[in-house]
C-alpha positions in Angstrom: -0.7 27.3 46.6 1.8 24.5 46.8 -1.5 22.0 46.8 -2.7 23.6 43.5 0.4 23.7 41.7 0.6 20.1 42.8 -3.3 19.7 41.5 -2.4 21.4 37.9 0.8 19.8 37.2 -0.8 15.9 37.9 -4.0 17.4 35.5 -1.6 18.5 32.9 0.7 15.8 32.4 -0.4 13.1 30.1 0.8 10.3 31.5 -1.0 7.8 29.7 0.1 9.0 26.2 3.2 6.8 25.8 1.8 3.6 26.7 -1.3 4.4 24.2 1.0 5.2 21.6 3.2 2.2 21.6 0.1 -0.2 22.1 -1.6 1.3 19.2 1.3 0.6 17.3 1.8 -2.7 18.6 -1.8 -4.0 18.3 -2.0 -2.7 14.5 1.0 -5.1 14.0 -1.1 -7.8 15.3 -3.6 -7.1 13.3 -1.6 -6.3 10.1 -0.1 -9.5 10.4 -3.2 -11.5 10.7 -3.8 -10.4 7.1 -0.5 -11.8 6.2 1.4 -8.5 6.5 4.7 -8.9 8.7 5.7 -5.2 8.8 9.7 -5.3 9.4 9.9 -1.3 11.1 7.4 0.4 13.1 7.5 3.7 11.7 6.5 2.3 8.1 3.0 1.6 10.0 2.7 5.1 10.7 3.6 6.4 7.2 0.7 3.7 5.5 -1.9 5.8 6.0 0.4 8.7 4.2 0.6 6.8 1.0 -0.3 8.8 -2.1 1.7 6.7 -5.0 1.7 3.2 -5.2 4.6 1.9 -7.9 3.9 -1.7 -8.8 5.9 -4.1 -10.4 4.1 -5.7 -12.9 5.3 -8.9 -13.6 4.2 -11.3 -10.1 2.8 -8.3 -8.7 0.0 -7.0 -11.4 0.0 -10.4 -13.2 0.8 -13.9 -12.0 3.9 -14.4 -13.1 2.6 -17.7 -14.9 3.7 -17.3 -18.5 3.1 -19.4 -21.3 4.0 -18.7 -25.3 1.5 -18.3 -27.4 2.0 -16.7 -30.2 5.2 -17.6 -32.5 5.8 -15.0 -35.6 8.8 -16.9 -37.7 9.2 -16.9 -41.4 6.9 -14.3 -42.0 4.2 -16.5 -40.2 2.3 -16.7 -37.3 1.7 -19.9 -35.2 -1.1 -20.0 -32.0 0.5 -22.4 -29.0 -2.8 -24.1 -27.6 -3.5 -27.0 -25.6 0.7 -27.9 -26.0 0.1 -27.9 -30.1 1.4 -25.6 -32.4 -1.4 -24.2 -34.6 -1.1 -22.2 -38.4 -3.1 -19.2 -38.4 -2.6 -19.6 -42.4 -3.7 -22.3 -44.2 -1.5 -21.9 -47.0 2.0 -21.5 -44.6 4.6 -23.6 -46.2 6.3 -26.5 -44.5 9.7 -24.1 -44.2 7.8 -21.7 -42.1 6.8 -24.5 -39.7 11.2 -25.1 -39.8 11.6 -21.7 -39.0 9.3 -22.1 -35.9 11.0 -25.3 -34.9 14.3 -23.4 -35.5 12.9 -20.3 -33.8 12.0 -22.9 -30.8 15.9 -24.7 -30.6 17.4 -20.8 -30.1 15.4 -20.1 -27.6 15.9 -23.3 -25.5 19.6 -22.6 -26.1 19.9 -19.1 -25.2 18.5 -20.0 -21.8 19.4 -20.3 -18.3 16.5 -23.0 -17.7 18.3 -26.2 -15.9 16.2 -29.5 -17.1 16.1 -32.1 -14.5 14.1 -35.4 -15.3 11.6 -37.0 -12.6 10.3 -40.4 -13.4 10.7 -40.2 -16.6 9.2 -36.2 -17.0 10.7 -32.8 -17.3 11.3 -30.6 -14.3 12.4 -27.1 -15.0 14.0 -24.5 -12.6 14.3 -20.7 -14.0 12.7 -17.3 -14.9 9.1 -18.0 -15.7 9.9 -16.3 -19.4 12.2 -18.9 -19.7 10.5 -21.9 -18.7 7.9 -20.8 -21.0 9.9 -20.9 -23.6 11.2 -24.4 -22.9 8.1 -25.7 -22.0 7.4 -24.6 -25.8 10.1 -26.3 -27.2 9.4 -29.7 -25.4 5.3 -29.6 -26.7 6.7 -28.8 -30.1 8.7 -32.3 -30.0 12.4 -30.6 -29.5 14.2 -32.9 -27.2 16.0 -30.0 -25.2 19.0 -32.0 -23.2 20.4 -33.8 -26.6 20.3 -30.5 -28.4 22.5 -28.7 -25.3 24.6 -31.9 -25.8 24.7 -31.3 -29.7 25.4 -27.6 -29.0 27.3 -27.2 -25.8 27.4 -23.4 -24.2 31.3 -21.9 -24.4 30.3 -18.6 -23.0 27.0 -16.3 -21.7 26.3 -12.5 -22.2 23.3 -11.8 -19.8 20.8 -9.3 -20.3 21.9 -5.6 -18.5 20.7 -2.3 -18.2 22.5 -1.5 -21.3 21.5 -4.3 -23.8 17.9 -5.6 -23.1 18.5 -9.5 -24.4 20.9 -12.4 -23.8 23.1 -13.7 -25.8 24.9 -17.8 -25.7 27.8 -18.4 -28.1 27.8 -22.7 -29.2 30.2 -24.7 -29.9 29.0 -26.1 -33.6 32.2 -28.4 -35.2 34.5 -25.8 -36.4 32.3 -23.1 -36.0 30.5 -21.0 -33.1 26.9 -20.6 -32.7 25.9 -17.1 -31.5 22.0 -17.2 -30.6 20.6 -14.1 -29.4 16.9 -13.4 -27.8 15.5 -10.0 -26.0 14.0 -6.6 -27.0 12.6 -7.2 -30.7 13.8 -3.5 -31.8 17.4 -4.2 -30.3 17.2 -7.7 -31.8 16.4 -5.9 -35.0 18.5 -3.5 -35.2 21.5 -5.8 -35.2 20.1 -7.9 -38.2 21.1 -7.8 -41.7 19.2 -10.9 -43.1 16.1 -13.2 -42.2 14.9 -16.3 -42.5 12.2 -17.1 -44.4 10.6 -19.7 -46.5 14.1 -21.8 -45.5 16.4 -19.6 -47.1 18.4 -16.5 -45.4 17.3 -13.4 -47.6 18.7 -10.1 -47.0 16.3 -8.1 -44.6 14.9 -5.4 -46.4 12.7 -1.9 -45.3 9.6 -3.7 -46.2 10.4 -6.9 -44.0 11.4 -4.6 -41.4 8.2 -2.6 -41.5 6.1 -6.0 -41.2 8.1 -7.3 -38.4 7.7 -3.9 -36.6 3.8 -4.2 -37.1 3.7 -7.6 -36.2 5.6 -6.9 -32.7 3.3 -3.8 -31.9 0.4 -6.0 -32.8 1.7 -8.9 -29.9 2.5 -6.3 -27.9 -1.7 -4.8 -27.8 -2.5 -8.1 -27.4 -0.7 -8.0 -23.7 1.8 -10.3 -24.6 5.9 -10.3 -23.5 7.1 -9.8 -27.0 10.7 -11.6 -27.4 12.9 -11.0 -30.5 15.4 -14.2 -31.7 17.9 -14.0 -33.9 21.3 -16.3 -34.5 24.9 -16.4 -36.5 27.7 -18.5 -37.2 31.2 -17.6 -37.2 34.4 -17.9 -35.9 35.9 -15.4 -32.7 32.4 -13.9 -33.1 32.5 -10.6 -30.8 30.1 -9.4 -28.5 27.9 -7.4 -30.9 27.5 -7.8 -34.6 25.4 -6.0 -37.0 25.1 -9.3 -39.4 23.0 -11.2 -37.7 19.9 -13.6 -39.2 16.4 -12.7 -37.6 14.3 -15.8 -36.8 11.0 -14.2 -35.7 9.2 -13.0 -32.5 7.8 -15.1 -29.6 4.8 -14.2 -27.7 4.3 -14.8 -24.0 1.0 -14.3 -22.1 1.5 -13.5 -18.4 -2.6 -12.8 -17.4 -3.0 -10.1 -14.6 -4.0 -11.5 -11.0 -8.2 -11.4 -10.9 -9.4 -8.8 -9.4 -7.1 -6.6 -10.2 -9.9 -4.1 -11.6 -11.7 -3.8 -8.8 -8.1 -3.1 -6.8 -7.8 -0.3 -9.2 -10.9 0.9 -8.5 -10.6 0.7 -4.5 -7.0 2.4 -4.9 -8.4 5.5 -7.0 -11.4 6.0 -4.5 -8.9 6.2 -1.7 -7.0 8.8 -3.6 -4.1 6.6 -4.1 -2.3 6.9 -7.2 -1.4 3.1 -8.9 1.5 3.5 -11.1 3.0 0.4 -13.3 6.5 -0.3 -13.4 7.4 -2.8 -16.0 10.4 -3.7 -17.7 8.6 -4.8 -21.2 7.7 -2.4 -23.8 5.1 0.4 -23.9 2.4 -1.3 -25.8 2.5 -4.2 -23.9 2.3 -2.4 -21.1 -0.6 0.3 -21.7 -2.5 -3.3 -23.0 -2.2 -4.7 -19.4 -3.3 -1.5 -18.4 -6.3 -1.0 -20.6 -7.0 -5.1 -18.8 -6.7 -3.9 -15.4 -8.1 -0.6 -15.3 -5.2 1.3 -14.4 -7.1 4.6 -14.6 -10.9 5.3 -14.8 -11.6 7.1 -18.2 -9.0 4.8 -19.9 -6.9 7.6 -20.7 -3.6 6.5 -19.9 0.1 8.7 -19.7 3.4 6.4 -20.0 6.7 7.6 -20.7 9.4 4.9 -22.1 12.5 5.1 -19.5 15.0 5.1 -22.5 13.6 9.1 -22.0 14.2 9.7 -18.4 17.9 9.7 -19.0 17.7 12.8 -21.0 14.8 14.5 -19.1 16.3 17.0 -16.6 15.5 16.5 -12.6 13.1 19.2 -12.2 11.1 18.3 -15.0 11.1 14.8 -14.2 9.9 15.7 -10.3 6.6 17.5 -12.2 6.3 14.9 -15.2 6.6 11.7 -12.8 2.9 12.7 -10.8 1.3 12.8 -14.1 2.5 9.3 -15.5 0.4 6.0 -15.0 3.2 3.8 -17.0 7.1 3.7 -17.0 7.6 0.8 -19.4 11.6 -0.8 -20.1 12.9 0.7 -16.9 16.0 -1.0 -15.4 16.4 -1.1 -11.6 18.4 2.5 -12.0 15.0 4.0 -13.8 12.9 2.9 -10.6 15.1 4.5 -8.1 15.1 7.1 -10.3 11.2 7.1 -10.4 10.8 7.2 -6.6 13.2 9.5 -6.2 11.2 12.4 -8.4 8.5 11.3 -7.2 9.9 12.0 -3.5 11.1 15.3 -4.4 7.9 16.3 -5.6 6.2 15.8 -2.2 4.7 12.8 -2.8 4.7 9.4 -0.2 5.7 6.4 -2.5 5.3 3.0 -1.6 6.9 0.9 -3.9 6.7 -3.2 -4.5 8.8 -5.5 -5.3 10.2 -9.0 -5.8 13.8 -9.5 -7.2 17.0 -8.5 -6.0 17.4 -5.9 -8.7 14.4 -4.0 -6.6 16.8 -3.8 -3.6 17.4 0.0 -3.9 14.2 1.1 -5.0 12.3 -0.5 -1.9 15.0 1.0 0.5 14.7 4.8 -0.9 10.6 4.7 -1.2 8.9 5.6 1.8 7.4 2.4 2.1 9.0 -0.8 0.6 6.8 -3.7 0.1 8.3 -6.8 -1.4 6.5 -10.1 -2.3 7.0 -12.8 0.2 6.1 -16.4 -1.1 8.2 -15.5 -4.4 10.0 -12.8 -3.4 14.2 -12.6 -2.9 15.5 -12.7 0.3 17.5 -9.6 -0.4 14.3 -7.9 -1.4 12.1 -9.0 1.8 15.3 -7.8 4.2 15.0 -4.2 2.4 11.3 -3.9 2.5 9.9 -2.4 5.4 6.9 -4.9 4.6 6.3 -7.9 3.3 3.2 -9.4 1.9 3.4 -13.1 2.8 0.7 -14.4 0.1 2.1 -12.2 -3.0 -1.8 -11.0 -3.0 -1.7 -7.7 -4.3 -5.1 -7.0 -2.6 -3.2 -7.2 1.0 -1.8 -3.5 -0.2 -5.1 -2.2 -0.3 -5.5 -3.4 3.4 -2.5 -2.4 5.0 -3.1 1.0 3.8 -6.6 0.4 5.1 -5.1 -0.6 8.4 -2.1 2.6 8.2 -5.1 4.7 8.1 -7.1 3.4 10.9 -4.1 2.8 13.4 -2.8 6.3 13.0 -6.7 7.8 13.2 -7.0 5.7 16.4 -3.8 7.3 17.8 -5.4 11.1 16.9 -8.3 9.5 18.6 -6.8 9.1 21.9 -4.4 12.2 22.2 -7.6 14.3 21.1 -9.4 12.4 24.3 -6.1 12.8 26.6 -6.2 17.0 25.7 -9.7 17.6 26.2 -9.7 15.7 29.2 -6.4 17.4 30.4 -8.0 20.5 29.4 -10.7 20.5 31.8 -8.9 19.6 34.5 -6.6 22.6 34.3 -9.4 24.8 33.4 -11.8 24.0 36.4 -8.4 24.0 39.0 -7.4 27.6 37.4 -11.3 29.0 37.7 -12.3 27.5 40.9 -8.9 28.8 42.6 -9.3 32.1 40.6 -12.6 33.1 41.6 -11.7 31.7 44.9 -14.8 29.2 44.8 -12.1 26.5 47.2 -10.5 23.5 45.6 -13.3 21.4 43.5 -10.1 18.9 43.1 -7.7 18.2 45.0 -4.5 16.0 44.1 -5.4 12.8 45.0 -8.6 12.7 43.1 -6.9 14.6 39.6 -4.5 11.0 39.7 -7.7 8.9 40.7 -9.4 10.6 37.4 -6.2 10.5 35.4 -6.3 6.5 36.1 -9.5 6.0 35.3 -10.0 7.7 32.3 -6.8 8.3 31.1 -5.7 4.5 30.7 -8.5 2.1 30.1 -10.6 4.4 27.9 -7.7 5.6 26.1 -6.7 2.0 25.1 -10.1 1.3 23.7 -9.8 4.0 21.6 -6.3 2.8 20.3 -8.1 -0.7 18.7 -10.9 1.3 17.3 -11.9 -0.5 13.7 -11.1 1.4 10.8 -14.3 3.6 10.2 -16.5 3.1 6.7 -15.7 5.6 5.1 -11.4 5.6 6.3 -10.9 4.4 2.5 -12.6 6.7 0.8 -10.9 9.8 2.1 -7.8 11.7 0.2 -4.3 10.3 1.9 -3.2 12.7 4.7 -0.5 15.0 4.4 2.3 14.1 5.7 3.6 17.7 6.2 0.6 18.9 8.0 0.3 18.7 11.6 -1.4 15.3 13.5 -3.7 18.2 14.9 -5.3 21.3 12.4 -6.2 24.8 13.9 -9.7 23.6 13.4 -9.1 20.5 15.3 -7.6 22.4 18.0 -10.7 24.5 18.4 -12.6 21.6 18.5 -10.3 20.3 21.8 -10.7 23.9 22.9 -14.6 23.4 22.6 -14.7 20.0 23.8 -12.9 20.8 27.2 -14.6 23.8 27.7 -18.0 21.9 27.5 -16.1 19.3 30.4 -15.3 22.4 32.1 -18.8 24.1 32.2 -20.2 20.7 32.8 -18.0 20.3 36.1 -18.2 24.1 37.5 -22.2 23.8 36.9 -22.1 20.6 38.9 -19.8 22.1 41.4 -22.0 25.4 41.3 -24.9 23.6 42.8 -23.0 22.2 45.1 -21.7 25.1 46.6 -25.0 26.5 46.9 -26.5 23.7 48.6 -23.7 22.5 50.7 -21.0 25.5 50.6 -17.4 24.5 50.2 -16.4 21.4 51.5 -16.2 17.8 50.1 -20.0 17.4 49.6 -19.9 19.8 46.6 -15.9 18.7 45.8 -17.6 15.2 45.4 -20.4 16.8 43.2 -17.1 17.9 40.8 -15.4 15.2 41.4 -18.0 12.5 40.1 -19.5 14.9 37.5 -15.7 15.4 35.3 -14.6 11.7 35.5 -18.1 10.6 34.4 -18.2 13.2 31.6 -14.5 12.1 30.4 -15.7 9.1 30.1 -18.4 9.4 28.6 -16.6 11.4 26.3 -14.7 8.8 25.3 -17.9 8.0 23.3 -17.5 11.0 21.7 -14.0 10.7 20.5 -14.8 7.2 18.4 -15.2 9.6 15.3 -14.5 13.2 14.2 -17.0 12.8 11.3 -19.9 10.4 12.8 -22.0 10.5 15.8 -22.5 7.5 17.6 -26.4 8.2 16.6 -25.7 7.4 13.2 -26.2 3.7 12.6 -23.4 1.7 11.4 -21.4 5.0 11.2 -18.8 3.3 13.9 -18.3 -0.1 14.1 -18.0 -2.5 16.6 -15.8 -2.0 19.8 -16.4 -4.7 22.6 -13.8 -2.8 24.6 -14.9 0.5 24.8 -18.4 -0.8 27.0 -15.6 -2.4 29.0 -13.5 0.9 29.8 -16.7 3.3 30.1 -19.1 1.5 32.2 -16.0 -0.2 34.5 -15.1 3.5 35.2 -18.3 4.5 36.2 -18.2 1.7 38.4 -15.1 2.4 40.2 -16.9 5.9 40.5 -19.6 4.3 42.4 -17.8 2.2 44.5 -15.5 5.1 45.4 -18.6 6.7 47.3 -19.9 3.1 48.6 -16.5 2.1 50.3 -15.7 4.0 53.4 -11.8 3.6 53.6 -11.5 4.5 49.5 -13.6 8.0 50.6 -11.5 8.6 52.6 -8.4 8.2 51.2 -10.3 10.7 48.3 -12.1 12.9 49.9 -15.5 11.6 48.7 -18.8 11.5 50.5 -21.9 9.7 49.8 -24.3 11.1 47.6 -28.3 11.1 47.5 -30.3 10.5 44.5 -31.1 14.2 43.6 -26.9 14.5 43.8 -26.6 11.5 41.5 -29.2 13.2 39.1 -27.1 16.3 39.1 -24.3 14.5 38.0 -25.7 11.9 35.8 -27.4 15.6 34.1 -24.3 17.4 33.9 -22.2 14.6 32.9 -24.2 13.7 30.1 -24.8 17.3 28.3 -21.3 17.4 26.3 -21.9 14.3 25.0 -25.3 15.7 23.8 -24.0 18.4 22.3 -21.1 17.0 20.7 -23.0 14.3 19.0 -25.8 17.0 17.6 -23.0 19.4 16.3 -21.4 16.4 14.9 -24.7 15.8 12.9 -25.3 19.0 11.8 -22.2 19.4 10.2 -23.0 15.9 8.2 -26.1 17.5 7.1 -24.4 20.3 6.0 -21.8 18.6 4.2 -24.2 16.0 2.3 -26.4 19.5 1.8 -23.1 21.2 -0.2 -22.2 17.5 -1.8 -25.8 17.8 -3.7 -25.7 21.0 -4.6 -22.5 20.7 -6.1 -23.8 17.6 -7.9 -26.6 19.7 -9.3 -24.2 22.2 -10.9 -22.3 19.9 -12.5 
């Protein structure tokens, strides 16, 4: 008795778990970071494969962050920026609507944080790409930039904030101040009384407003970064005035990353929901949309994040899974956004870039920040970083989540059949008191061979073919199903039968002894192994071609075990130290017979359930 409970407690212990576990984990680290993915916490490998929403920044993450102006609305006017020459898109424009651009031009380049340093003789600029684009602008249109800051020195800076969406910069002009102002067009707007048009500031009536409305939703469908300017003179001018002289709107171009259709596309098969998080206005942002293919049939939900404030939490947790675009959102809105969208069950992965996306990468499940343009601040939050800003890497690690945590289900499914038999054919044998089949010595001998090495080769399994086009996992549910657990049940009990047949035959051509012990012995670590084969794929037999691809470990673990089985009967002092005797060829064809049989049987279930399933995938087709 003693022996036995020895005998079941070695066949029940999984001792090979934790180091399978924590190798898995490791080796998809490797592997993640080979695509240029340095994942900062383990767990966060663990939860890709969890992933249902996927927030993305859209400036430098959706687009390229490359801007350049190209459309100029001032005096009523529009102007086309090509090839570093300002264009008339009306013939008959007057030469003070070209002043107005050149004006329009000087405010912008002095509202601006840009720092001009000269290089042999050319213009380097360090800044916000916005910015840049705007000075870049200014020096094509002939503006020389440093002797106007020189003309117009800065006294003070008001910086864009959650609360006001545009900078302002007070000059110093003589006697007077300078107050130029660029940012949000309908903020801008709102604080104007006049306009400048045709060189003259005219009072800014209803039907001006009305056509600088138009013309800003009309740059903002085109996909452009629509930027209102406006200025004032004075003396002790305050922070905010509702005086002010509109200029005219400036029009930046910031062209999505390519491929960024064909991401969409690959994020929506995988069940993945892409959601944009941008800071411009809607229209702009539904255009980018509409460029990218955020959503398949085009129709697109957004929500403006001036209305989140006033939307309560609960409905916010049930509106936020329906919305493809939160346009002006601060850095509050998109903790805010991940937050309902936590609370509504979902697993958000969120990127990022700038500093100001420091709380919303720590409070989503899975932080990714950018890491060739990317803050510091935002790369130490993250619990990943993409090192080439590629957007596509997402699609990847999530690819990668997937298959590291399937390869981990892979082996603990293996270690519990396995472990399964082994307890089953102690507890029967001893019950129906048919001797030991197994005694302690060989359960360790079969826990280190197939517990380890095969194990491990499931644990760098390749992601399967079709790991991307199933639903994201829940995160709630259980690694193992009660279907799955049948399946383990089913599995070991094949082992089992497979074993107690061998040792059946055994008994009744030997008796009880180690003839027919070695007859057990030989047939259940041969069948684990071979059932290791098995465990590659829930979905896919290893019959189907291409169905499972590519393990150059897995020969390595399978067919070195059955060596070791061999040479456990060959060599005389490692027979006796387990118990083994030799075996003749009609033994060997026992157990080469029995041990192959689950395998068989697994492998033609497993294909009539993909029959089935492509069977009930056509006729549903054909009632749709």
């Amino acid at each position: 008795m003693l022996k036995t409970a020895v005998s079941l407690a070695v066949a029940a212990i999984p001792e090979g778990l934790p180091t399978v576990a924590t190798t898995t984990l490791a080796l998809g680290l490797r592997r993640l970071e080979r695509q240029n993915i340095l994942v900062r916490r383990l767990v966060a490998v663990e939860t890709l494969g969890a992933v249902q929403d996927v927030c993305l920044d859209k400036t430098g993450t959706i687009t390229l962050n490359q801007m350049t102006l190209v459309t100029v609305f001032a005096g009523m006017t529009r102007f086309r920026h090509e090839a570093a020459t300002f264009q008339q898109e009306d013939d008959e424009t007057s030469g003070a609507s070209a002043g107005e651009l050149i004006y329009l031009l000087q405010l912008t380049a002095l509202c601006s944080d840009v720092r001009i340093e000269m290089n042999k003789g050319a213009p380097q600029l360090w800044g916000t790409p916005t910015e840049i684009a705007l000075v870049r602008a200014a020096l094509d249109a002939g503006i020389d930039v440093i002797a106007l800051r020189q003309q117009y020195p800065i006294l003070r800076v008001q910086l864009r904030s959650t609360q006001r969406n545009y900078m302002v910069t007070w000059h110093a002009t003589g006697g007077n101040e300078l107050m130029a102002i660029k940012g949000a067009p309908d903020q801008v707007l709102a604080m104007c009384s006049h306009h400048l048009c045709q060189g003259i500031v005219q009072p800014l009536g209803d039907r001006d407003r009305t056509r600088i409305v138009t013309e800003n939703e009309r740059m903002a469908g085109q996909a452009l970064r629509v930027l209102g300017v406006a200025y004032t003179y004075g003396n002790d001018l305050p922070d905010e005035r509702r005086d002010l002289i509109w200029v005219g709107l400036a029009g930046i171009a910031d062209p999505p990353r390519p491929g960024m259709r064909e991401l969409m596309a690959r994020f929506r098969a995988a069940g993945l929901h892409p959601i944009m998080v941008t800071g411009d206005q809607s229209a702009t942002a539904h255009a980018i949309a509409r460029q990218i293919g955020l959503r398949r049939d085009g129709h697109l939900e957004g929500i403006d994040a001036a209305q989140l404030e006033h939307v309560p939490p609960d409905v916010l947790r049930s509106l936020a899974q329906r919305i493809d675009i939160f346009s002006r959102v601060s850095p509050a809105h998109k903790l805010c956004i991940v937050q309902a969208l936590q609370r509504a069950g979902r697993v958000v992965a969120m990127t990022g870039d700038g500093i100001n996306d420091g709380p919303a990468l720590r409070a989503a499940d899975i932080g990714i920040a950018m890491g060739r343009d990317g803050s510091q601040l935002a790369q130490e939050v993250a619990d990943i970083v993409v090192r080439d800003d590629n957007l596509q890497t997402i699609i990847i690690a999530v690819e990668q989540g997937r298959a590291i945590y399937d390869d981990i289900k892979k082996a603990v499914h293996f270690i519990l059949a396995s472990n399964t038999s082994e307890i089953a054919v102690t507890l029967l044998a001893t019950a129906i008191g048919a001797g030991e089949p197994l005694n302690p010595i060989q359960l360790l001998w079969i826990n280190l061979v197939t517990d380890i090495f095969p194990e491990l080769a499931l644990s760098v399994e390749l992601p399967e073919v079709d790991v991307m086009s199933r639903p994201p996992r829940d995160p709630q549910a259980p690694m193992f199903s009660r279907t799955d657990l049948q399946r383990i049940g089913v599995e070991g009990a094949l082992l089992t039968a497979a074993t107690l047949t061998a040792y059946g035959i055994g008994l009744t051509r030997y008796g009880v002894g180690p003839r027919a012990s070695t007859l057990a012995f030989m047939t259940i670590t041969v069948a684990q192994l071979l059932h290791a084969l098995s465990c590659r794929s829930e979905r896919h037999s290893i019959f189907e071609p291409g169905a499972c691809p590519p393990n150059r470990y897995m020969p390595l673990a399978v067919g070195g075990g059955i060596g070791l089985q061999v040479i456990a009967t060959i060599l005389p002092g490692l027979r006796g130290i387990l118990g083994v005797t030799p075996l003749g060829l009609l033994d060997w064809a026992i157990v080469a017979g029995a041990s192959v049989t689950p395998l068989l049987i697994n492998e033609i279930a497993k294909g009539l359930m993909q029959t089935q399933d492509r069977r009930e995938m056509r006729e549903g087709e054909e009632m749709r």
